[in-house]
C-alpha positions in Angstrom: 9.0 15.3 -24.0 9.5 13.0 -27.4 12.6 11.5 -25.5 10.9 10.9 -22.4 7.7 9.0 -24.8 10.4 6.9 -26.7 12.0 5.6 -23.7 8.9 5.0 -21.8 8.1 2.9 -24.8 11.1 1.1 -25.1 11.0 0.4 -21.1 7.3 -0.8 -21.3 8.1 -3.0 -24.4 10.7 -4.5 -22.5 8.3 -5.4 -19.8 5.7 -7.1 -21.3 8.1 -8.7 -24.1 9.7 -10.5 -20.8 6.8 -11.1 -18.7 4.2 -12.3 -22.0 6.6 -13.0 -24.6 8.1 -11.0 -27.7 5.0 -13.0 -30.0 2.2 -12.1 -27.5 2.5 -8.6 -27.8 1.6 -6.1 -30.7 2.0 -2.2 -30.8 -1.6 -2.1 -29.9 -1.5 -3.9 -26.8 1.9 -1.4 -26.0 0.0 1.2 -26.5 -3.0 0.2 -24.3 -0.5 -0.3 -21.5 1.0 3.1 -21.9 -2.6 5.1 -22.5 -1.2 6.2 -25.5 -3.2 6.4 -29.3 -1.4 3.6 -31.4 -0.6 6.8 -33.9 1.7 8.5 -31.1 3.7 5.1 -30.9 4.1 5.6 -34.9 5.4 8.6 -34.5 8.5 7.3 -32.8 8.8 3.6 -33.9 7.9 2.5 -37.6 6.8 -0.7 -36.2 7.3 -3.4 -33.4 10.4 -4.6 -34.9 12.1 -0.9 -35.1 11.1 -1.4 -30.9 12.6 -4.8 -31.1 16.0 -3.4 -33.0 16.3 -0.7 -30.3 16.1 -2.5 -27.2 18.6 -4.9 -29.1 21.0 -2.4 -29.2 20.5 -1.6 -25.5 21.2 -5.2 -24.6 24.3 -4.9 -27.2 26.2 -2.2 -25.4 25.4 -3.8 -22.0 26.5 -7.3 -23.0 29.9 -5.5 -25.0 30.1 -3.8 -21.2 29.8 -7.5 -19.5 32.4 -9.2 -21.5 35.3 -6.8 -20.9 38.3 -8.5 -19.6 40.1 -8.0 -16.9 42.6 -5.4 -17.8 46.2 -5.7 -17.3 46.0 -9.2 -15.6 45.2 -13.0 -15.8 42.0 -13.7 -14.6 40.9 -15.9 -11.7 38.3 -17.9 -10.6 36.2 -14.5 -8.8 36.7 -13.1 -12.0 35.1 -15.4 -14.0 32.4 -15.8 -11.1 31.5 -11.4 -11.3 31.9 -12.0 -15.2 29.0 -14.7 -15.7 27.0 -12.7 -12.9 27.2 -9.9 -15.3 26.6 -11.5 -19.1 23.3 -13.5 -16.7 22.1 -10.0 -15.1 22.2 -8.8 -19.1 20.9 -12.1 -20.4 17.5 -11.7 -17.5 17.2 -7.9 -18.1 16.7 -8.7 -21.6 15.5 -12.6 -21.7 12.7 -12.2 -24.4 15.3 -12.3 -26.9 16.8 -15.5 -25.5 13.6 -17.0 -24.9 12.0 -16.2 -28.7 15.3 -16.3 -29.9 14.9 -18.1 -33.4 11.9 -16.8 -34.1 12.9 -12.9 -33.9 16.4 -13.8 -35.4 14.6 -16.0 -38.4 12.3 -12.9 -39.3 15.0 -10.0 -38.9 18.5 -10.0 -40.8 20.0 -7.1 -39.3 19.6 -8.4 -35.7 20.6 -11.9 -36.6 24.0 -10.5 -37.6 24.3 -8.4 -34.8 23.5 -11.4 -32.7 26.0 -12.9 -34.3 29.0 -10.5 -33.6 27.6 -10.9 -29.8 28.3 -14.4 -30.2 32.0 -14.2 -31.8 33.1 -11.7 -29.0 31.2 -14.0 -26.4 33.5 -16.7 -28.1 36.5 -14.9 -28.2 36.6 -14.2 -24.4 35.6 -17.5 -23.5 38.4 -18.5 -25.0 40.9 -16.0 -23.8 39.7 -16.3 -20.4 39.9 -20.2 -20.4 43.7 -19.3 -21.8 44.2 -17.3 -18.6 43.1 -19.2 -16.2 45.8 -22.0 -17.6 48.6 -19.5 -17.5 47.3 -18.1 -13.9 47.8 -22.1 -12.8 44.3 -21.9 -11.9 43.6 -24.9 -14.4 45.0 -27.7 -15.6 44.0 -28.5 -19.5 44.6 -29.4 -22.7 44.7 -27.4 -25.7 41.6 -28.7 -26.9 40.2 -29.3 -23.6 40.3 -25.3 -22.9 38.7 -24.8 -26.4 35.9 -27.4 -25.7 35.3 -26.1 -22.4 35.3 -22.3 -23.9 32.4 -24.0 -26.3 30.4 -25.2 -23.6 29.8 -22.4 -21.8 29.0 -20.3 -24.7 26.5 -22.7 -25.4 25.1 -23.2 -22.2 24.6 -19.8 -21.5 23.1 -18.4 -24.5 20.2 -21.7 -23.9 20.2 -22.1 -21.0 17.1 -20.3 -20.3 15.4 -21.9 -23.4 16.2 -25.6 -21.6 15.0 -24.3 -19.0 11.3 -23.7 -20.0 11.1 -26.4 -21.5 11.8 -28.6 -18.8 9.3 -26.6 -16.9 11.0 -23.9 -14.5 8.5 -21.4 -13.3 10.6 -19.0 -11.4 13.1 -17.5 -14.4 15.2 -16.0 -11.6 16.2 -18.9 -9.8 16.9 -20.3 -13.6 19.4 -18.1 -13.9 21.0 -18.5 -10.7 21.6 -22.4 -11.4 22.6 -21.6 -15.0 25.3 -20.2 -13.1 26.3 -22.5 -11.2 26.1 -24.9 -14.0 28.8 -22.9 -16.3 31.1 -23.0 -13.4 30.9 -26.1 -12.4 31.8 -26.8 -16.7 35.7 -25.8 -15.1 35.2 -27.8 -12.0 37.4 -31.1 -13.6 40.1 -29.0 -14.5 40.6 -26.6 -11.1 43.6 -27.4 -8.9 42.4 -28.6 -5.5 42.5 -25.7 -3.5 40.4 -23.7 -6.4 37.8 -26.8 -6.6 37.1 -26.5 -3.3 37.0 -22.3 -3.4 34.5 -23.2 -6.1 31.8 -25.8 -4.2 32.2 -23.1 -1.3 30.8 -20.5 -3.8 28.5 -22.7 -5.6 27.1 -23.8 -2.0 26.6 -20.6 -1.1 25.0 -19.0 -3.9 22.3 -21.7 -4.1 21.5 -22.1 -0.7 
C-alpha cells in the first residue's frame, strides 16, 4: 500500500510539474490533487525536491536506456532516426526538467551533476555515432566537422524545447516532432545523395 502511495505521488507530481510547471506547484497543491493530508506526503518524501530527485532518477535510467548504441554494428541513418525518437519521447515524458532547467539545476547540487553525467554520455554517443555514420559511408565529413555536428545536436536537443516557448509554441508535442526534424536535418549537408534524399522522404513524412 506505501509503494502504491509513493508512486502515485511521483506519477501525479510528474503531471502537474509538466502541465503547470516544476515552480507552480508545492507539496500542498500535490497533495490536494491526490486527496491526500500534506503529512501522508511527508511520510514518503522529505520535501518537493526529494520528489524532484526521484523522478530525476526515473528520467536517468530511461535516457541511459535511449542512448544505447547499436550493438555490434555501424549505425545508419534509421538508427539515428529511432534513437532521437527515443532521447525526445524521454525528453516530453519528463519536459519540466528541460523546461525549468536552470532554475531546478541552480538550487540542487546533486541533480546538477547527475545532469551533468547525462550530458557527457549524451556527448559521447553523439560523437560515436557521428564516427559511424562516417565509417558506414553514410557521411562525408571532416574531423572537426563530425565533432561540430556531434555539438549541435547535443545542443539543440537538450533546448530545444526551451526555444521553443519562448518563441511562442503552444502545442509542446508538435515542438518536439519538429525538434526532430531539425537535429536530422543538422546531418543533411554531409549525407551522400541517395541518404539525403531517404532523409527529406522521412522528414516529409513525419511532419505532414
Amino acid at each position: 500500500m506505501a509503494r502504491d502511495t509513493r508512486k502515485r505521488i511521483l506519477d501525479c507530481s510528474l503531471a502537474m510539474f509538466n502541465t503547470q510547471g516544476e515552480p507552480n506547484v508545492t507539496t500542498n497543491h500535490i497533495a490536494d490533487e491526490l486527496e491526500i493530508s500534506p503529512g501522508n506526503l511527508y511520510y514518503h518524501f522529505r520535501n518537493k525536491d526529494d520528489i524532484i530527485e526521484q523522478l530525476f532518477a526515473r528520467f536517468d535510467a530511461r535516457m541511459d536506456d535511449a542512448l544505447a548504441a547499436p550493438d555490434g554494428r555501424l549505425p545508419g541513418l534509421e538508427d539515428v532516426w529511432l534513437q532521437l525518437h527515443l532521447v525526445f519521447e524521454c525528453i516530453w515524458d519528463y519536459r519540466f526538467l528541460y523546461r525549468d532547467l536552470v532554475e531546478i539545476l541552480s538550487r540542487n547540487r546533486r541533480l546538477r551533476v547527475r545532469f551533468a553525467r547525462i550530458l557527457r554520455r549524451a556527448d559521447d554517443n553523439a560523437h560515436q555515432v557521428m564516427r559511424g555514420l562516417s565509417q558506414a559511408g553514410v557521411m562525408r565529413a571532416s574531423a572537426a566537422e563530425l565533432d561540430a555536428a556531434a555539438t549541435n545536436i547535443l545542443v539543440l536537443a537538450t533546448f530545444w524545447l526551451n526555444y521553443a516557448a519562448v518563441r511562442g509554441d503552444k502545442d509542446e508535442n508538435a515542438a518536439i516532432r519538429e525538434g526532430i526534424v531539425q537535429v536530422m536535418m543538422l546531418l543533411a549537408p554531409f549525407l551522400r545523395d541517395a541518404e539525403r534524399v531517404h532523409l527529406n522522404k522521412l522528414t516529409q513524412a513525419y511532419i505532414d
